[in-house]
N, C-alpha and C positions, 0 to 999 in steps of 0.2 A: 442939939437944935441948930446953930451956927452953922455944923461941918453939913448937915443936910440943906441949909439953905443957902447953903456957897455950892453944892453941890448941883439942887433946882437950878438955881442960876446960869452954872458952865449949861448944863444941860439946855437950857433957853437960849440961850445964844448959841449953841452947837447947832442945835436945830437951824436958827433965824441964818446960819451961814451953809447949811446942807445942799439948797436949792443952787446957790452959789459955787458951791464947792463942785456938784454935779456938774455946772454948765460947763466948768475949768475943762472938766475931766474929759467930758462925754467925745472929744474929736480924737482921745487915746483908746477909747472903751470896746471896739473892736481888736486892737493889738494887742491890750490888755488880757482879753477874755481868751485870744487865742494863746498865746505864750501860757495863760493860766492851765491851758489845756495839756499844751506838752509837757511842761514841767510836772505835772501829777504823773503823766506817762512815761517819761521820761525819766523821773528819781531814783527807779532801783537800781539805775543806770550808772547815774551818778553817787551814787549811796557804794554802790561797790567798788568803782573806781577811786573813792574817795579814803575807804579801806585801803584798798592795796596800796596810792601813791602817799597815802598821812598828811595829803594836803590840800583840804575841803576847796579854797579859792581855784589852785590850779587846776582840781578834780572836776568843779563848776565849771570854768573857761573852756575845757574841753569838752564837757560834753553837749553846753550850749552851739562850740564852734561847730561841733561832728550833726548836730543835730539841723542848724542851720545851712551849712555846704549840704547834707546831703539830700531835703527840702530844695536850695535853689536847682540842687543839680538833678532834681526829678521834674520842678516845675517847667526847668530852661531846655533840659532835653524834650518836655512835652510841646513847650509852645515851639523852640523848633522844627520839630517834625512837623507838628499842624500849619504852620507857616510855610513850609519848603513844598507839603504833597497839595495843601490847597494854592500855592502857585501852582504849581505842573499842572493841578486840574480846569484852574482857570483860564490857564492857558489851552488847554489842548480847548474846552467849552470855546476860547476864543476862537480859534481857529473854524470850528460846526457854524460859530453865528454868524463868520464873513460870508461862509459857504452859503448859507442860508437868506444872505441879507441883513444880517443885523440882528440883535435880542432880541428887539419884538420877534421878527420873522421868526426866531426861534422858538418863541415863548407858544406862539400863535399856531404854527406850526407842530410842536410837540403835544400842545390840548386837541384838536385836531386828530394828530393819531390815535390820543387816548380815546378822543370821545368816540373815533369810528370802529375801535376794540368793543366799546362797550354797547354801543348802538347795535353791533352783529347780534350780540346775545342778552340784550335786555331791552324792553320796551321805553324809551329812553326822549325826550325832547333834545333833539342835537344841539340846539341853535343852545336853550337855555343853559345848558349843560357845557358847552361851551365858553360861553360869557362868566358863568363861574369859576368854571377851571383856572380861566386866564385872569382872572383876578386873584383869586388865590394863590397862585401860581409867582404873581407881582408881589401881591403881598407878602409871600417868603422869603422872596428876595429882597426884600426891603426890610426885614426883618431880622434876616441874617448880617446885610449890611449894616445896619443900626446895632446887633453886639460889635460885628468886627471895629465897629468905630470907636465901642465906647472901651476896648480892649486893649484901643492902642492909646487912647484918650487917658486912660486911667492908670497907663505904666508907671508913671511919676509918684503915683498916687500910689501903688502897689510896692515900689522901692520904700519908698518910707516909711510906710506899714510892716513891711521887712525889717528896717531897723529899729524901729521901735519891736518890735516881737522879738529881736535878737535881746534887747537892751533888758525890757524887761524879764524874759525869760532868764538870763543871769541871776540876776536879783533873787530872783520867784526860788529860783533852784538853792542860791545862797543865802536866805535869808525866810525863805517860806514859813518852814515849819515853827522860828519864830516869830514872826507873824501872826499865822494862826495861832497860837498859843495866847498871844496877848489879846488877840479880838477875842477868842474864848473868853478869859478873864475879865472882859468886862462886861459879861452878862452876869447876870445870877445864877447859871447854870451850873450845877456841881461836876466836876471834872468829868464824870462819866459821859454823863449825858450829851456835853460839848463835843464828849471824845466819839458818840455812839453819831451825831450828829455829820461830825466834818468825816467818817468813814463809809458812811451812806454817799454823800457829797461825791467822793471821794471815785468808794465803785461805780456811781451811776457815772462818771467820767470814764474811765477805764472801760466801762460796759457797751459807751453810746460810740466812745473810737473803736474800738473790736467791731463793733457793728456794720463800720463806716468802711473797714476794713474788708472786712469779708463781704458787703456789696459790692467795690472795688474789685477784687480778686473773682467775684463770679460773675457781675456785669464783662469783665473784661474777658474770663475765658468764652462766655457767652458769643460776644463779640467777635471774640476770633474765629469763630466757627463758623459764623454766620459771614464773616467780612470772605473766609474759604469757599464758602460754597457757592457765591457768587463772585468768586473769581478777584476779590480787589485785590493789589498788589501789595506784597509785606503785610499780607491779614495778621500776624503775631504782633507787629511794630503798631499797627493801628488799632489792634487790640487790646494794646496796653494803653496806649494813649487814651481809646476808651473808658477805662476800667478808671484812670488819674481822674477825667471828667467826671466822670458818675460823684464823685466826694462830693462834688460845686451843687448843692441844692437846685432844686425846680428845672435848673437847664438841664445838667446831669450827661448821660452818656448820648441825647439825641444831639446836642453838640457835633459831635462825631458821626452818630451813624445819619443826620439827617439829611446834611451837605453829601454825604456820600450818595444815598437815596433820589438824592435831586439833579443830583451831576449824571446817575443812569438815567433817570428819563428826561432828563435835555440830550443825552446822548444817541435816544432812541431803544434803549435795554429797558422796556418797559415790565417785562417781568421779572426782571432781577430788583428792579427798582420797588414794584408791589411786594416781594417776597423781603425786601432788608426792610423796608417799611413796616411789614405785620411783624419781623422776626423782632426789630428793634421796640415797638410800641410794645408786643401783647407780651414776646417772651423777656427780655432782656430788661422791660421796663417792670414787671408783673416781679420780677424777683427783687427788687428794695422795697416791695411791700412784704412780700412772704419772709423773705432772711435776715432783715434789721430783726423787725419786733424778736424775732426767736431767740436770736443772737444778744439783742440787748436786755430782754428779759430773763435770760437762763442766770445770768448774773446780776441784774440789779433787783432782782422778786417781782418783778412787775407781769400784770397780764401782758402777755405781746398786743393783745388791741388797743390796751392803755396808751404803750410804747408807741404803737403807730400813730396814732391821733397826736399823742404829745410832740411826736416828729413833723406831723403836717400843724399844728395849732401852731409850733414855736415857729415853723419856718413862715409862717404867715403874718406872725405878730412880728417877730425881730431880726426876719431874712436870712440870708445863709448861715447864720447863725446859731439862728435859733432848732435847727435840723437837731443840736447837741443840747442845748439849753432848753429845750419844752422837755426832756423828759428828766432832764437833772431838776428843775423845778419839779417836777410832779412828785420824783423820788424825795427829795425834801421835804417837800408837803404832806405826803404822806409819813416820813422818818415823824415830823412834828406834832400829828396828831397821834402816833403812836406815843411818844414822848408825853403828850397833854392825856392821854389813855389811861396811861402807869400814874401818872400824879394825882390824877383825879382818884383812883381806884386805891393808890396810898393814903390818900387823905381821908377816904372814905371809910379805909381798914382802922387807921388812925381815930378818927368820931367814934367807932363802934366799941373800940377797944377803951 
């Protein structure tokens, strides 16, 4: 009776400092979550080299450093390239709007042509149609301005996230698996069930990066094909850049293809400009709905429509994020009641017998 109510008590105060403990935590809980992620992927990695060199620390440091270089040097080759070709395009757009008079004149002028395209063959109010376009029109470009700003705004913000993700990733890789083991043991859960638990966890991680993967690799060949057919320059460089974008939730690969889209019809390439527009919306964006779920469902047992939902619910609750995390909670949730399933049905075998 004593060792239980010294026990109630830690537990009372563990509680009464939880809320506390969160608030510490929560400006890590991003870098946290991420690093949680590589290092699950990342292990057999380090599990094998850690064989071969017989020296788990050194085997760790390596595969954190190989893991991190080769992350900066996909992210820095990307924003470079997006950097270098959306000057060139800014510039040459610069050069149309002097021609032209100015933005507006250009803005104004390029709705304009559109609306007297579509006035020839649709019964159409010019004027209204008009005053829309060119609102719309502003509004994208102020909309694009407002990421570019908060992209260069938040660099600072992004290095540190960096090393924090480097920092704990080490850790995570050198110290994980006891970790888990101990948060296991202090549930009541009998070793199996712990263990049936954190390997559900485990693939629904492995399952939701595969996924993320092969949206990436076919948003981007997509890409390339469509950035070929309409002529853009370096359509493979840009399609890959693509394909990097697509990972980044809700913005995704129109990132890329939509500045490209809007640079043809300021340019006056009005149907190369409709054609990357329907290619990038209908086909390129249509395929992270159809190849996630299939992709993440063949491995984690989940309906693909559960998978999908759980990718649009988490990105909605917990932001880029949450793309990986709605469907690892769901797999959970469901591991859980499978687990409360078995118990109930033992206990139930248990009364009768």
């Amino acid at each position: 009776m004593p060792q239980r109510g010294a026990l109630l008590f830690l537990a009372a105060l563990l509680a009464l400092l939880l809320p506390v403990l969160v608030w510490i935590a929560w400006p890590f809980f991003t870098a946290f979550i991420v690093a949680s992620i590589l290092a699950i992927v990342i292990h057999p990695v380090k599990e094998r080299l850690s064989r071969r060199l017989r020296r788990p620390g050194l085997a760790t440091f390596l595969t954190t450093f190989g893991a991190v270089t080769l992350l900066g040097l996909l992210l820095g080759a990307g924003s470079f390239t997006i950097t270098r070709e959306a000057t060139a395009a800014y510039h040459a757009l610069s050069q149309r709007s002097l021609e032209e008079g100015g933005w507006p004149a250009l803005v104004t002028t390029t709705a304009g042509h559109i609306v007297d395209v579509l006035a020839a063959r649709l019964p159409i109010d010019k004027e209204a149609i008009r005053t829309e376009l060119i609102d719309g029109m502003k509004a994208a470009g102020s909309y694009l301005l407002r990421i570019a700003g908060a992209a260069v705004g938040g660099l600072a913000n992004t290095l540190i996230n960096g090393l924090l993700v480097a920092l704990f990733l080490y850790f995570l890789l050198r110290y994980g698996e006891e970790w888990s083991a101990r948060l296991a043991g202090l549930t009541p859960l009998d070793p199996l069930t712990a263990a049936r638990i954190l390997r559900t966890a485990h693939d629904s991680v492995v399952a939701n990066v595969n996924g993320v993967l092969a949206v990436a690799v076919g948003q981007g060949l997509l890409l390339m094909l469509g950035f070929w057919l309409v002529g853009v320059r370096s359509p493979v460089l840009w399609g890959a850049v693509g394909g990097l974008a697509s990972i980044v939730p809700v913005v995704g690969a129109p990132l890329v293809w939509a500045p490209v889209a809007i640079a043809f019809l300021l340019a006056g390439s009005y149907w190369k400009a409709l054609f990357l527009g329907l290619w990038g919306a209908l086909v390129v964006g249509s395929l992270d709905n159809l190849l996630r779920p299939f992709v993440v469902g063949a491995r984690d047992k989940q309906h693909p429509m559960l998978v999908g939902l759980a990718a649009i619910g988490g990105t909605y609750a917990f932001g880029a994020l949450g793309i990986l995390l709605g469907p690892l909670i769901i797999s959970v949730a469901a591991a859980l009641l499978k687990e409360i399933q078995q118990l109930i049905s033992a206990g139930a075998a248990s009364d009768g017998a």
